[in-house]
MARKOLDREN-846566 format. One record per residue (C-alpha): residue in one letter; z, x negated, y negated; residue number from 1. Coordinates in steps of 0.25 Angstrom, whole numbers, plus 5000, padded with zeros to 4 digits. Layout:
<rs>
residu / Z / X / Y / num
A / Z / X / Y / NUM $
...
</rs>
This chain:
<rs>
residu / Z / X / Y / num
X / 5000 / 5000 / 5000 / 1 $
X / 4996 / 4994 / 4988 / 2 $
X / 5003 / 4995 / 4975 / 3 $
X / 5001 / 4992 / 4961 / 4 $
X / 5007 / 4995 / 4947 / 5 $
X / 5006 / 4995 / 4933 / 6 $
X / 5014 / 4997 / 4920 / 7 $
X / 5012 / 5013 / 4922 / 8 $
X / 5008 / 5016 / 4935 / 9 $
X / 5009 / 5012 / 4950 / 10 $
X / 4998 / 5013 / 4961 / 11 $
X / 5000 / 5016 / 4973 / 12 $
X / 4992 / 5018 / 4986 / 13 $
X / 4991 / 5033 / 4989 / 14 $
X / 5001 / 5034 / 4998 / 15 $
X / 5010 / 5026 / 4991 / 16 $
X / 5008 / 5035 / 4978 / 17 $
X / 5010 / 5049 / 4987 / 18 $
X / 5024 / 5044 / 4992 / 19 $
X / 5027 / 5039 / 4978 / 20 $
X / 5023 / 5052 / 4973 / 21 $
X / 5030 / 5060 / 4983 / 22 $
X / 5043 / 5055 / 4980 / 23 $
X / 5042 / 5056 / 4968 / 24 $
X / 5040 / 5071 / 4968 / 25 $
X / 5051 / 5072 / 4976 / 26 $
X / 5061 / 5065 / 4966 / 27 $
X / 5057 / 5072 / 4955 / 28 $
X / 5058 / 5087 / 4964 / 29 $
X / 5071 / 5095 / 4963 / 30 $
X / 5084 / 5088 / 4963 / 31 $
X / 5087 / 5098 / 4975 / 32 $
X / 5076 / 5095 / 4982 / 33 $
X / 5084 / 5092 / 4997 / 34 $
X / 5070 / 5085 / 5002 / 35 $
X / 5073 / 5074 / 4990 / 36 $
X / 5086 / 5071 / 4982 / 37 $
X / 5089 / 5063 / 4970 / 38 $
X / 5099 / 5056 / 4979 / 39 $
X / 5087 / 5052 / 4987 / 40 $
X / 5079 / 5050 / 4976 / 41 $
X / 5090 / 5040 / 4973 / 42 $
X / 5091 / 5034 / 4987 / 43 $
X / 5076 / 5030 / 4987 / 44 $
X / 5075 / 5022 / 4975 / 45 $
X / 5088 / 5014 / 4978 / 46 $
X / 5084 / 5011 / 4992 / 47 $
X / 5067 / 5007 / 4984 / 48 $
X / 5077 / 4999 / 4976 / 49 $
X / 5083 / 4991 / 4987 / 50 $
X / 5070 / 4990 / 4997 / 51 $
X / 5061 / 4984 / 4985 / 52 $
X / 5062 / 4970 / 4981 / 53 $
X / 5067 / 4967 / 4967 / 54 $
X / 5053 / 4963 / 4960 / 55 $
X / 5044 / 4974 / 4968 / 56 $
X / 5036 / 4983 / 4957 / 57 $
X / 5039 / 4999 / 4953 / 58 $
X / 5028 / 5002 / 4964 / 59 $
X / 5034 / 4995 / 4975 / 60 $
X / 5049 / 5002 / 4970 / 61 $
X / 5041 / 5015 / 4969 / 62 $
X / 5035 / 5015 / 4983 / 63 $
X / 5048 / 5011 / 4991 / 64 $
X / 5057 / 5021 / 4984 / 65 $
X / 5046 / 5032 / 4988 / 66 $
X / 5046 / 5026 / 5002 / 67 $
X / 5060 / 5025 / 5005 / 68 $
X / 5059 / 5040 / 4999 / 69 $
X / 5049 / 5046 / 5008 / 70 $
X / 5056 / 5040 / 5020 / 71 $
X / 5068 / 5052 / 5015 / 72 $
X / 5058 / 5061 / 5011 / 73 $
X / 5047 / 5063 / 5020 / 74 $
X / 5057 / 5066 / 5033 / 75 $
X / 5065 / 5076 / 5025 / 76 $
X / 5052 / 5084 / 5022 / 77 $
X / 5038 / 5084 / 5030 / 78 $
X / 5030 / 5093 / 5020 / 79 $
X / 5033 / 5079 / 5012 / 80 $
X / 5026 / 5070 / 5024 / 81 $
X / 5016 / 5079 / 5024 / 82 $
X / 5012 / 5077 / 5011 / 83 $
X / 5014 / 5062 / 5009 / 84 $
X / 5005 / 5061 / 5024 / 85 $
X / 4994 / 5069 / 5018 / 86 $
X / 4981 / 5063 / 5016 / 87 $
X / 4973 / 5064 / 5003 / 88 $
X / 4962 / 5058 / 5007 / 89 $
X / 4954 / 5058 / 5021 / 90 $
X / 4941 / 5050 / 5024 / 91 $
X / 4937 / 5061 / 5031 / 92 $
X / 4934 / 5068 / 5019 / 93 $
X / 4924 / 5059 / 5015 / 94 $
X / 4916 / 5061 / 5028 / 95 $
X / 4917 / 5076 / 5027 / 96 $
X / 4911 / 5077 / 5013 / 97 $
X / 4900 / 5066 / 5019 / 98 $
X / 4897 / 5075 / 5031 / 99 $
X / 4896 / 5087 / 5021 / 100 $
X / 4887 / 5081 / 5010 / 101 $
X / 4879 / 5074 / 5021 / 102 $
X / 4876 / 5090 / 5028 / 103 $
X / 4874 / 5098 / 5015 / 104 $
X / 4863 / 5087 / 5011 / 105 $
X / 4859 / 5089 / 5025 / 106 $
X / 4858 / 5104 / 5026 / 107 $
X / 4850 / 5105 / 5010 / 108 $
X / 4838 / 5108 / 5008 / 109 $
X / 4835 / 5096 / 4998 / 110 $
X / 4821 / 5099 / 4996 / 111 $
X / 4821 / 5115 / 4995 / 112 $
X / 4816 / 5126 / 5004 / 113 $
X / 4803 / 5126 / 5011 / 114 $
X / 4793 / 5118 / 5013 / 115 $
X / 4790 / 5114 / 5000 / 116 $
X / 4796 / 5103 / 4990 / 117 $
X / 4797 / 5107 / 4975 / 118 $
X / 4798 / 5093 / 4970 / 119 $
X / 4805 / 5098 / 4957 / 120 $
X / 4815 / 5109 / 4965 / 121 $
X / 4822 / 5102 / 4977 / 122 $
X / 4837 / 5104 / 4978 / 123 $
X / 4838 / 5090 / 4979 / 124 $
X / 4838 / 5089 / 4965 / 125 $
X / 4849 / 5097 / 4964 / 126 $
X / 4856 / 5087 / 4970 / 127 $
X / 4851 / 5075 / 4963 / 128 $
X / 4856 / 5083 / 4950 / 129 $
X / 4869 / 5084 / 4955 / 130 $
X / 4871 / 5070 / 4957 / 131 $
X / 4864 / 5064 / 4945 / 132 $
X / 4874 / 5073 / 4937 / 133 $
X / 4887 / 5069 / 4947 / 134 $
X / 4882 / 5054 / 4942 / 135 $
X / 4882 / 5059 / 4928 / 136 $
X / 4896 / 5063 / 4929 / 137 $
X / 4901 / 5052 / 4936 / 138 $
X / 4894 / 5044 / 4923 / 139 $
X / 4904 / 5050 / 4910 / 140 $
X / 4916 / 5044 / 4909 / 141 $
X / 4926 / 5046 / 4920 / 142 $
X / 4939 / 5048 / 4913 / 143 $
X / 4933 / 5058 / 4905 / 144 $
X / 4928 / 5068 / 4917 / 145 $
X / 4938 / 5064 / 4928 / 146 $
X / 4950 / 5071 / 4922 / 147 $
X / 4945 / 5085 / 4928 / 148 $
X / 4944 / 5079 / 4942 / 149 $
X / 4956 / 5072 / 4943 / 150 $
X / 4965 / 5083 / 4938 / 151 $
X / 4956 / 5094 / 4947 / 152 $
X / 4959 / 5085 / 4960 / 153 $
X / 4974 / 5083 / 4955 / 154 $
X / 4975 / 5096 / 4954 / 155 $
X / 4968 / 5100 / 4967 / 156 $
X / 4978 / 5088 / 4975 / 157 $
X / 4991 / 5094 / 4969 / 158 $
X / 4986 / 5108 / 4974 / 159 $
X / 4981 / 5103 / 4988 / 160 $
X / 4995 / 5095 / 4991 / 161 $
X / 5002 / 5109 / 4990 / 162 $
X / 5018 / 5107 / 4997 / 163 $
X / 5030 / 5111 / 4991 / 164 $
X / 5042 / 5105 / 4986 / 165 $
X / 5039 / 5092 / 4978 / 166 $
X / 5026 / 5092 / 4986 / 167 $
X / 5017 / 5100 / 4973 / 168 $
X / 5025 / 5089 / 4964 / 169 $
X / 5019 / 5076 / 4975 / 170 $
X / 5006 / 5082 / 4976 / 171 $
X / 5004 / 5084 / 4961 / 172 $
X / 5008 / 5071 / 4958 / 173 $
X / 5000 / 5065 / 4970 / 174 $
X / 4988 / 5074 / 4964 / 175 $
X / 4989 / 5066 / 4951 / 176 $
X / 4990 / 5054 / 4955 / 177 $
X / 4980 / 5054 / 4965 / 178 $
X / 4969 / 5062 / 4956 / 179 $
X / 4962 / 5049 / 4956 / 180 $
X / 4961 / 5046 / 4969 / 181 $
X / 4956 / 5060 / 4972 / 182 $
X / 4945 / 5061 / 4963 / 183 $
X / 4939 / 5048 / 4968 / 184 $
X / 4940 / 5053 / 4983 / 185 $
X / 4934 / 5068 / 4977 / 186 $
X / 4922 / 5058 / 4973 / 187 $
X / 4922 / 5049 / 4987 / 188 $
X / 4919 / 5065 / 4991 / 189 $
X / 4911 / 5068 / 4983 / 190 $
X / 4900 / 5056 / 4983 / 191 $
X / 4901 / 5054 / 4997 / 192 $
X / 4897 / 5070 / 5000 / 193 $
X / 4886 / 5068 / 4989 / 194 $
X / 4879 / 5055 / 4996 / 195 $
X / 4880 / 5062 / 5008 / 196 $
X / 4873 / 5075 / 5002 / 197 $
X / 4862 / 5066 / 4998 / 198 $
X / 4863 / 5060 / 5012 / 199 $
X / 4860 / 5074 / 5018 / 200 $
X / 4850 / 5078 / 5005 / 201 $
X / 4843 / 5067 / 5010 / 202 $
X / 4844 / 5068 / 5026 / 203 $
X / 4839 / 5082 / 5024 / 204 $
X / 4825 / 5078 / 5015 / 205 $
X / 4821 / 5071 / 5027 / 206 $
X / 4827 / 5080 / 5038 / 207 $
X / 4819 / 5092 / 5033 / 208 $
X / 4806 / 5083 / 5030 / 209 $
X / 4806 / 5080 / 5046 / 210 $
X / 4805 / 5095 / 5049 / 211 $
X / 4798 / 5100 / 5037 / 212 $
X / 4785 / 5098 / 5030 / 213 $
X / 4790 / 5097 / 5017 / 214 $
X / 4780 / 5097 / 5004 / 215 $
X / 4782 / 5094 / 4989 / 216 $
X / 4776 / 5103 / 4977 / 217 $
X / 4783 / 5105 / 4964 / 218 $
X / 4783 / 5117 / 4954 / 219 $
X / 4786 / 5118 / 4938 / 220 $
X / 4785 / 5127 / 4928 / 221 $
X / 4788 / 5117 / 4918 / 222 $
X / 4785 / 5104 / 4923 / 223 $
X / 4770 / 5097 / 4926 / 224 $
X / 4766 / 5088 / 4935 / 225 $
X / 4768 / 5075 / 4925 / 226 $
X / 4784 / 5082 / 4923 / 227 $
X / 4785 / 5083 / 4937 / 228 $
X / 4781 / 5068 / 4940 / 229 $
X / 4790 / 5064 / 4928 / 230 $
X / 4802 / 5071 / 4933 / 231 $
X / 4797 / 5066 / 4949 / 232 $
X / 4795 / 5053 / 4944 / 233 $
X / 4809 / 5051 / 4937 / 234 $
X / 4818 / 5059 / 4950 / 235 $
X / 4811 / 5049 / 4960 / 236 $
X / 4809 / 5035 / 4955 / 237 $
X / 4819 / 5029 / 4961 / 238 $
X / 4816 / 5036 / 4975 / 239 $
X / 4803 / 5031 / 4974 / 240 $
X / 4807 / 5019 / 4972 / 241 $
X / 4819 / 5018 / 4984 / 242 $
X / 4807 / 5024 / 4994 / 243 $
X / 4793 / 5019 / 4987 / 244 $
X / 4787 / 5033 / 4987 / 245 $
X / 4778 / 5035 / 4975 / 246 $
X / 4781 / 5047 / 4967 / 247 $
X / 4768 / 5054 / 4964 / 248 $
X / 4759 / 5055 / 4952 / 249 $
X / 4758 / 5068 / 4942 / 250 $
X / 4745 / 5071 / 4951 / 251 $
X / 4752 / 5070 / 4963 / 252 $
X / 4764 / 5078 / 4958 / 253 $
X / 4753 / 5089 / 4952 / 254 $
X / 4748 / 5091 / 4965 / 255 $
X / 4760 / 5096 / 4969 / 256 $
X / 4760 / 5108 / 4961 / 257 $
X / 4762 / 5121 / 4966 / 258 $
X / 4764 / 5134 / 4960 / 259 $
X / 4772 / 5145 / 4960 / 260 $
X / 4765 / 5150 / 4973 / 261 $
X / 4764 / 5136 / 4980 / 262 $
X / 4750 / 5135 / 4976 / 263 $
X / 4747 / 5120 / 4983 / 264 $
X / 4742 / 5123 / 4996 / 265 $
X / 4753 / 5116 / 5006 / 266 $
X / 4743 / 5106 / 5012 / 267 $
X / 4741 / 5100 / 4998 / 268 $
X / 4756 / 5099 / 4997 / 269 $
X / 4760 / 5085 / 5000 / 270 $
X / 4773 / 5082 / 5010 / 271 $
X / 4786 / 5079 / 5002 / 272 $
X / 4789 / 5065 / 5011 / 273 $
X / 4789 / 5056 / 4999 / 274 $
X / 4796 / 5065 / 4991 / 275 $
X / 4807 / 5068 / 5002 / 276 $
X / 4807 / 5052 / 5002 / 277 $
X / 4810 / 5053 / 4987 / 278 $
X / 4820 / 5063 / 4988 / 279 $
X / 4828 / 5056 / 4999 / 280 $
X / 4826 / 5045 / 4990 / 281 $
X / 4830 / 5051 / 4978 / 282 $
X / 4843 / 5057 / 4984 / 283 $
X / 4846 / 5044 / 4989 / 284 $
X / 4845 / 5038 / 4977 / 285 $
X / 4853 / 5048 / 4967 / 286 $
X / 4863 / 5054 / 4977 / 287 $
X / 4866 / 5044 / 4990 / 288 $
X / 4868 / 5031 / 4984 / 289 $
X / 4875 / 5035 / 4971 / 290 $
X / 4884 / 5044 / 4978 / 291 $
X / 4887 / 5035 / 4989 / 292 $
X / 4892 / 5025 / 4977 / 293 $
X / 4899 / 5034 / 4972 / 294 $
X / 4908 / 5036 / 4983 / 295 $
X / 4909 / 5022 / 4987 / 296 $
X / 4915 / 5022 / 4973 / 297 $
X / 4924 / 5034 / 4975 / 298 $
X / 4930 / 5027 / 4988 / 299 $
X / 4932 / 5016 / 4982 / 300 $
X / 4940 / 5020 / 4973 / 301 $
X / 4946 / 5029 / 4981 / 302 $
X / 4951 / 5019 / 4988 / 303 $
X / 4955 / 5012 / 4977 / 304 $
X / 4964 / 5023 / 4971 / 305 $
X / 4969 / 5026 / 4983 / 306 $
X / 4976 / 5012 / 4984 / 307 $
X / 4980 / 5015 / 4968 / 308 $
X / 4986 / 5027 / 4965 / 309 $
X / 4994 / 5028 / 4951 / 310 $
X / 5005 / 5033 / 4949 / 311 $
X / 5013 / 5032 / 4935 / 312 $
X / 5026 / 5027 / 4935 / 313 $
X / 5027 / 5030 / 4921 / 314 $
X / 5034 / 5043 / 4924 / 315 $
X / 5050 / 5044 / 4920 / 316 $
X / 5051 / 5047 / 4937 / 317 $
X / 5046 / 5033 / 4941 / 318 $
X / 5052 / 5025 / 4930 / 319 $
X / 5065 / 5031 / 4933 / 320 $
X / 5064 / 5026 / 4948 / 321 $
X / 5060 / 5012 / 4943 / 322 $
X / 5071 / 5011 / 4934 / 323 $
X / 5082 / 5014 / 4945 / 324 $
X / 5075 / 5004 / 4952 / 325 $
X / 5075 / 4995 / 4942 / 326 $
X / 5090 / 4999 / 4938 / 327 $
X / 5084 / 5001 / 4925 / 328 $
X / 5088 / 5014 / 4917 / 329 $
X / 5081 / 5021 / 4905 / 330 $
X / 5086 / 5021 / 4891 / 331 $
X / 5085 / 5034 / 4883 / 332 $
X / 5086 / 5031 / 4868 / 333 $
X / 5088 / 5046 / 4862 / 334 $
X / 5084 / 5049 / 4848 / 335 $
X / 5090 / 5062 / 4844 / 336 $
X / 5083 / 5066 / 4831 / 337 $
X / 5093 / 5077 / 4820 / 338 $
X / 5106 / 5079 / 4829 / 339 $
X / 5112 / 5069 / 4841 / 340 $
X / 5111 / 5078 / 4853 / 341 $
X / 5125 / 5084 / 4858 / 342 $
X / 5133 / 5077 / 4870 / 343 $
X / 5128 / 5087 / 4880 / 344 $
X / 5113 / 5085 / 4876 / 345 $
X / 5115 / 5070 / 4877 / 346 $
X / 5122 / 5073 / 4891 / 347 $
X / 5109 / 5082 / 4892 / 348 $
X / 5100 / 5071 / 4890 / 349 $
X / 5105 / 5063 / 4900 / 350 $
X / 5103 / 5072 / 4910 / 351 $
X / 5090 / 5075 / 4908 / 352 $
X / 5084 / 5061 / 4906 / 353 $
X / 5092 / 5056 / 4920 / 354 $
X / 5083 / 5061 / 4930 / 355 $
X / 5072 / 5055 / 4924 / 356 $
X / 5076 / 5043 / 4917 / 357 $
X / 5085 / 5039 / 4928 / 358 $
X / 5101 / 5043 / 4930 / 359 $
X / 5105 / 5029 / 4922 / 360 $
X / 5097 / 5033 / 4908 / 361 $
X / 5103 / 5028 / 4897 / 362 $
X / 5103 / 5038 / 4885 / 363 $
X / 5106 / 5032 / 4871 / 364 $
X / 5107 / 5043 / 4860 / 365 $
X / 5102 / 5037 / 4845 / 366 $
X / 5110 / 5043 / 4834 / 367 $
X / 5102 / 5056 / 4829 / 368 $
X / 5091 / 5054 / 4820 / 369 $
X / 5093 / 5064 / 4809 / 370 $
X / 5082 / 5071 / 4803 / 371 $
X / 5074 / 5063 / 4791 / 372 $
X / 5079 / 5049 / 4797 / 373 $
X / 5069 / 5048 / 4808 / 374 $
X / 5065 / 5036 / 4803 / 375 $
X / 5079 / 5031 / 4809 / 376 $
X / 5077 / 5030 / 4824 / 377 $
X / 5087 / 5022 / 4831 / 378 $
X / 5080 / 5008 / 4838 / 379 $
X / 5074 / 5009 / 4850 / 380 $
X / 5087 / 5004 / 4858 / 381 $
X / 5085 / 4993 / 4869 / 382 $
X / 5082 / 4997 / 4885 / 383 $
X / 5078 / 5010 / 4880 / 384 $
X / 5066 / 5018 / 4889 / 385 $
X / 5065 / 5030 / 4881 / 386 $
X / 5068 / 5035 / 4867 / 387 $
X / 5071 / 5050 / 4869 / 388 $
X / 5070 / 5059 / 4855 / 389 $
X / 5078 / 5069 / 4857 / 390 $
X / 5076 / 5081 / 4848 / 391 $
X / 5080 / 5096 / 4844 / 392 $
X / 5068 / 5105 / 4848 / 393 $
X / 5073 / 5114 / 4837 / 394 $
X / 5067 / 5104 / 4828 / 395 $
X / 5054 / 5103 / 4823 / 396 $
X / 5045 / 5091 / 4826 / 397 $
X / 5041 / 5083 / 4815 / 398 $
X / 5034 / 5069 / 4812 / 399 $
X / 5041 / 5067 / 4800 / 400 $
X / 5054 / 5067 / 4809 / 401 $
X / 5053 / 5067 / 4824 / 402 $
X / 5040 / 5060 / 4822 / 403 $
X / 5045 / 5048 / 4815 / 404 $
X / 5056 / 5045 / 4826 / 405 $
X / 5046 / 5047 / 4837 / 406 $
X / 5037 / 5037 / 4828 / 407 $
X / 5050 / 5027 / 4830 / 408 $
X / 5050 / 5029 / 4846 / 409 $
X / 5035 / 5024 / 4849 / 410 $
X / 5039 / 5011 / 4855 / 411 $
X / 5048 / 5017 / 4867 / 412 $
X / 5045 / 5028 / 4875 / 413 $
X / 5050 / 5040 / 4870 / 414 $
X / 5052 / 5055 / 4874 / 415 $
X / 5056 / 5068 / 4863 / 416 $
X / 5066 / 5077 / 4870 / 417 $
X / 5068 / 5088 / 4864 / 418 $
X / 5082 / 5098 / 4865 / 419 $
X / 5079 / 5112 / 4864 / 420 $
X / 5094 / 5115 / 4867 / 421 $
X / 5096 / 5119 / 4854 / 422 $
X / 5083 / 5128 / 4853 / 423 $
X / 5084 / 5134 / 4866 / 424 $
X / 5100 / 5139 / 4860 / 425 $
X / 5093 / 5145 / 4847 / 426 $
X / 5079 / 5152 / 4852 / 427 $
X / 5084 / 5153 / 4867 / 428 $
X / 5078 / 5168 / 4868 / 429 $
X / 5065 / 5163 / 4863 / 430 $
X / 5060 / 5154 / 4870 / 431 $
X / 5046 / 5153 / 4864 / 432 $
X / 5052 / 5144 / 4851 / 433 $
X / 5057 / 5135 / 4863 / 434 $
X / 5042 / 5134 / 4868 / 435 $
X / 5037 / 5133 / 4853 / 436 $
X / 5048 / 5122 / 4848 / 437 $
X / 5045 / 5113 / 4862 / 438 $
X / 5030 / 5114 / 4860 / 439 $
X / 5031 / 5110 / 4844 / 440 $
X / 5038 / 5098 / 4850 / 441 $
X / 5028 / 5095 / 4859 / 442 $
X / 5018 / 5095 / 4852 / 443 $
X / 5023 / 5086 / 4842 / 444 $
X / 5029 / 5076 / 4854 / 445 $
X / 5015 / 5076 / 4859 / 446 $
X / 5007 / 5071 / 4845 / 447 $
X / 5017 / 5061 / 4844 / 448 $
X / 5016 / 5056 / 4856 / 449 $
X / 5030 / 5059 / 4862 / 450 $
X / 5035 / 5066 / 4875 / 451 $
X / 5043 / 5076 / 4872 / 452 $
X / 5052 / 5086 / 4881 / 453 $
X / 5061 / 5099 / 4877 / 454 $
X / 5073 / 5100 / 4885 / 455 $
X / 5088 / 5107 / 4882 / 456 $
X / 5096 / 5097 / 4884 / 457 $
X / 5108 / 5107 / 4885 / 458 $
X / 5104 / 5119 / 4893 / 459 $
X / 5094 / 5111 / 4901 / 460 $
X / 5095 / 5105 / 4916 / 461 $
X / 5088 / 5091 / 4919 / 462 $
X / 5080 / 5096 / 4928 / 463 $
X / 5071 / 5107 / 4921 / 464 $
X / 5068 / 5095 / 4909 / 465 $
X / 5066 / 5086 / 4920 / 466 $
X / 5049 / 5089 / 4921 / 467 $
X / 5047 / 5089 / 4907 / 468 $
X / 5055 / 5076 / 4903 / 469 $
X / 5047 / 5070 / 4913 / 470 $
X / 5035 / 5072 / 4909 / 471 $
X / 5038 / 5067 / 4895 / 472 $
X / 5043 / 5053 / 4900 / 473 $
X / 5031 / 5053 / 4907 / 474 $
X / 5022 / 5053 / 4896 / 475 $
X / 5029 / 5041 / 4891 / 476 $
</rs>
C-alpha cells in the first residue's frame, strides 16, 4: 500500500482510503452508538500512538489508528464488513461493455437497408458524427465541464452504497473522494464500448458485403456532383490514403445519380467494394484507433488514481487525532466584541469546542473590545491555532466595527461565532427574526472572508452545534 502526503492532504490507496473513511464515519456517528464509542475511539488512537515509530508521517499514524480500529469494528458488525469488502471496480465490466459495443456494431446495418448504397445517407455517418463531437468535448478545458460528471457520479455512488447507521455518512464521503477515480473508469467504459462498436461497424460492412451485392448511388436535392466530390473528397482522404483506393472524379461520381424513382438501371450501377473498403477505413481511422487511445488513457489513470486517493486532513476531525498523537493541544484566543461573555457561556464555549478541537483546548478570553475601539484587538498570543470572534447575533454586522477586527485577525486562522442566547430570550415565539439576524450574519462573514456559525451557547447542547461548527473550521 503506498502512501504519500502533503501539506493539506493524504493519498491513500483505495483500500486504505475506505478503512480510513469508514472510521471516520464512525467516530463522528452518535455518541450512543453501542457499535462504536468515544472510549473506543480513544483506545485506537492510544494503542496507533504506541505501534508507530516516533518520526512515522500523519499517513502512517492515520492508517494504523484505522487498523487497529476496524479489528473492533468489523467483528462487532458484518453490515460494516460487507461494505468495506465490496468491490467498486470489476474488470469484468470492462469485457461486458466490450462484448456489447462489439455485438451492437455487429448487428447494425452501417450502410442502410436494401441493396442499394446512398453515398450521402448511410447510418454510419451518424456514428462518425458522434464521435468527431465526443472529441470536440474532450478538447474544451476540462476543469470547466467535468464539474457536472464528478458531482452526478458522486452522487450516483452515495446512493448505490445505500446501508444504515454510519453506512449513508461512509458511503457519501467515499462518494467524494473517489469522484475522480469513477469518472475515469466511466471513461475506460465508455471508449472501450465505442472502439468496439466500431470494431463491429466494421465486421458488419464486410460480413454483409460476403452475402450481398451491394451498389452505390447518391441522391440530392441540394448538392451536384462537383458538392458531392468535395464533400466525398474531404470524409475519405485519409482512408484513401490507409488503403490506396482512388476516390473517383466528379464524372464518376455524376454517373452515380439516381432520382427519386432510382432511374440508373441496376447494371450501370457499380458495386460499392472500394467504398466499403473506404468506409471500414474510415471507421477505422476516426473511431477504433482514437478510441482505443482514449482508454488506454483512462486506464492509465485509472490505475494511477486508484493508488492515490486524496483525502484532506485539513478537517477539524483529522487535526484533532494528529494532535493527541502528537500531544499537542489547540489554543483558542477568544475576541469578544461589546460585552465579555457571562461565566456560564464561557463554560458553554468549552463545551462546544471540545469535541472538535480536542478535550485539552485551551481557551483564553481577551478583555471585551468595546464598541468604536475595534482598532484595539489584543495580540495574536503565542501557540494559539484559532482566533475565535465571539459576537451577539442581536448586533448588526458592520465594517466600520466588526470588520476592522476581522481585518486585524488575517494572519491566524479565524472563526466568528455568534450567541444567539440573547436573541432567541427576546423573539423566541418568532423565530423567523432568528432566521433573518443569522442569514444577515452570514452573508456579511461570507464577503469577508470568515467562517461563521450561530450557536446558544446557554440553551444549546454540543452535540446539535457539533455539524455546523464543523463545517466552519473546515473552510479554514
Amino acid at each position: 500500500m503506498r502512501r504519500t502526503v502533503n501539506a493539506n492532504a493524504i493519498r491513500y490507496d483505495e483500500a486504505a482510503a475506505r478503512e480510513l473513511l469508514l472510521v471516520q464515519a464512525c467516530d463522528q456517528g452518535p455518541a450512543d452508538n453501542p457499535i462504536w464509542t468515544p472510549d473506543d475511539g480513544r483506545w485506537a488512537t492510544e494503542l496507533a500512538r504506541r505501534t508507530v515509530a516516533a518520526d512515522a508521517t500523519d499517513a502512517r499514524f492515520l492508517a494504523e489508528r484505522a487498523h487497529h480500529a476496524l479489528q473492533r469494528l468489523l467483528p462487532r458488525d458484518r453490515g460494516l464488513a460487507r461494505a468495506l469488502a465490496r468491490r467498486a471496480w470489476r474488470t469484468g465490466w470492462l469485457a461486458l461493455a466490450i462484448g456489447l459495443g462489439l455485438a451492437t456494431g455487429i448487428a447494425a446495418d452501417a450502410v442502410g437497408a436494401g441493396d442499394r448504397i446512398n453515398l450521402l445517407a448511410p447510418p454510419l455517418w451518424g456514428v462518425l458524427l458522434w464521435n468527431g463531437l465526443v472529441y470536440i468535448g474532450l478538447l474544451l478545458p476540462l476543469g470547466r465541464w467535468s464539474h457536472g460528471p464528478r458531482a452526478a457520479l458522486a452522487r450516483r455512488i452515495a446512493r448505490a452504497g445505500g446501508g444504515r447507521g454510519v453506512l449513508p455518512a461512509f458511503h457519501a464521503a467515499w462518494a467524494r473522494v473517489a469522484a475522480p477515480l469513477a469518472l475515469a473508469r466511466a471513461s475506460l467504459l465508455l471508449h472501450g464500448a465505442a472502439a468496439a462498436l466500431g470494431v463491429g461497424l466494421i465486421a458488419s460492412l464486410y460480413l454483409r458485403g460476403l452475402v450481398l451485392d451491394y451498389r452505390v448511388v447518391w441522391q440530392s436535392t441540394f448538392l451536384d456532383a462537383a458538392q458531392v466530390h468535395a464533400v466525398l473528397t474531404t470524409l475519405f482522404t485519409p482512408a484513401s490514403a490507409l488503403t490506396g483506393v482512388a476516390i473517383p472524379d466528379v464524372a464518376a461520381l455524376q454517373a452515380l445519380r439516381v432520382g427519386p424513382q432510382g432511374a440508373a438501371a441496376a447494371a450501370a450501377v457499380p458495386g460499392a467494394a472500394p467504398w466499403l473498403h473506404l468506409c471500414a477505413a474510415t471507421v477505422l481511422l476516426a473511431v477504433v484507433l482514437p478510441r482505443l487511445l482514449l482508454a488506454v488513457a483512462a486506464a492509465a489513470r485509472s490505475r494511477w488514481l486508484a493508488g492515490r486517493c486524496r483525502i484532506a486532513i485539513d478537517e477539524p476531525y483529522f487535526q484533532r487525532l494528529l494532535r493527541a498523537w502528537r500531544r499537542s493541544r489547540a489554543c483558542v484566543q477568544v475576541l469578544p466584541h461589546g460585552a465579555a461573555p457571562p461565566l456560564q457561556a464561557a463554560a458553554a464555549l468549552q463545551r462546544l469546542l471540545a469535541p472538535v478541537l480536542g478535550d485539552d483546548l485551551h481557551l483564553t478570553f481577551d478583555p471585551a473590545v468595546a464598541h468604536g475601539a475595534e482598532d484595539q484587538v489584543a495580540p495574536r498570543e503565542p501557540a494559539t491555532t484559532l482566533r475565535l470572534l465571539l459576537v451577539d447575533l442581536a448586533a448588526t454586522p458592520e465594517d466600520e466595527a466588526q470588520g476592522r477586527i476581522v481585518a486585524a485577525l488575517r494572519s491566524t486562522p479565524a472563526l466568528c461565532l455568534a450567541d444567539e442566547g440573547p436573541l432567541r430570550l427576546r423573539y423566541g415565539a418568532l423565530p423567523q427574526r432568528l432566521a433573518e439576524r443569522r442569514a444577515a450574519w452570514q452573508r456579511w462573514c461570507e464577503a469577508q472572508g470568515l467562517p461563521f456559525v450561530a450557536v446558544d451557547l446557554l440553551h444549546g447542547t454540543p452535540a446539535a452545534a457539533e455539524p455546523a461548527l464543523q463545517a466552519a473550521l473546515a473552510k479554514l
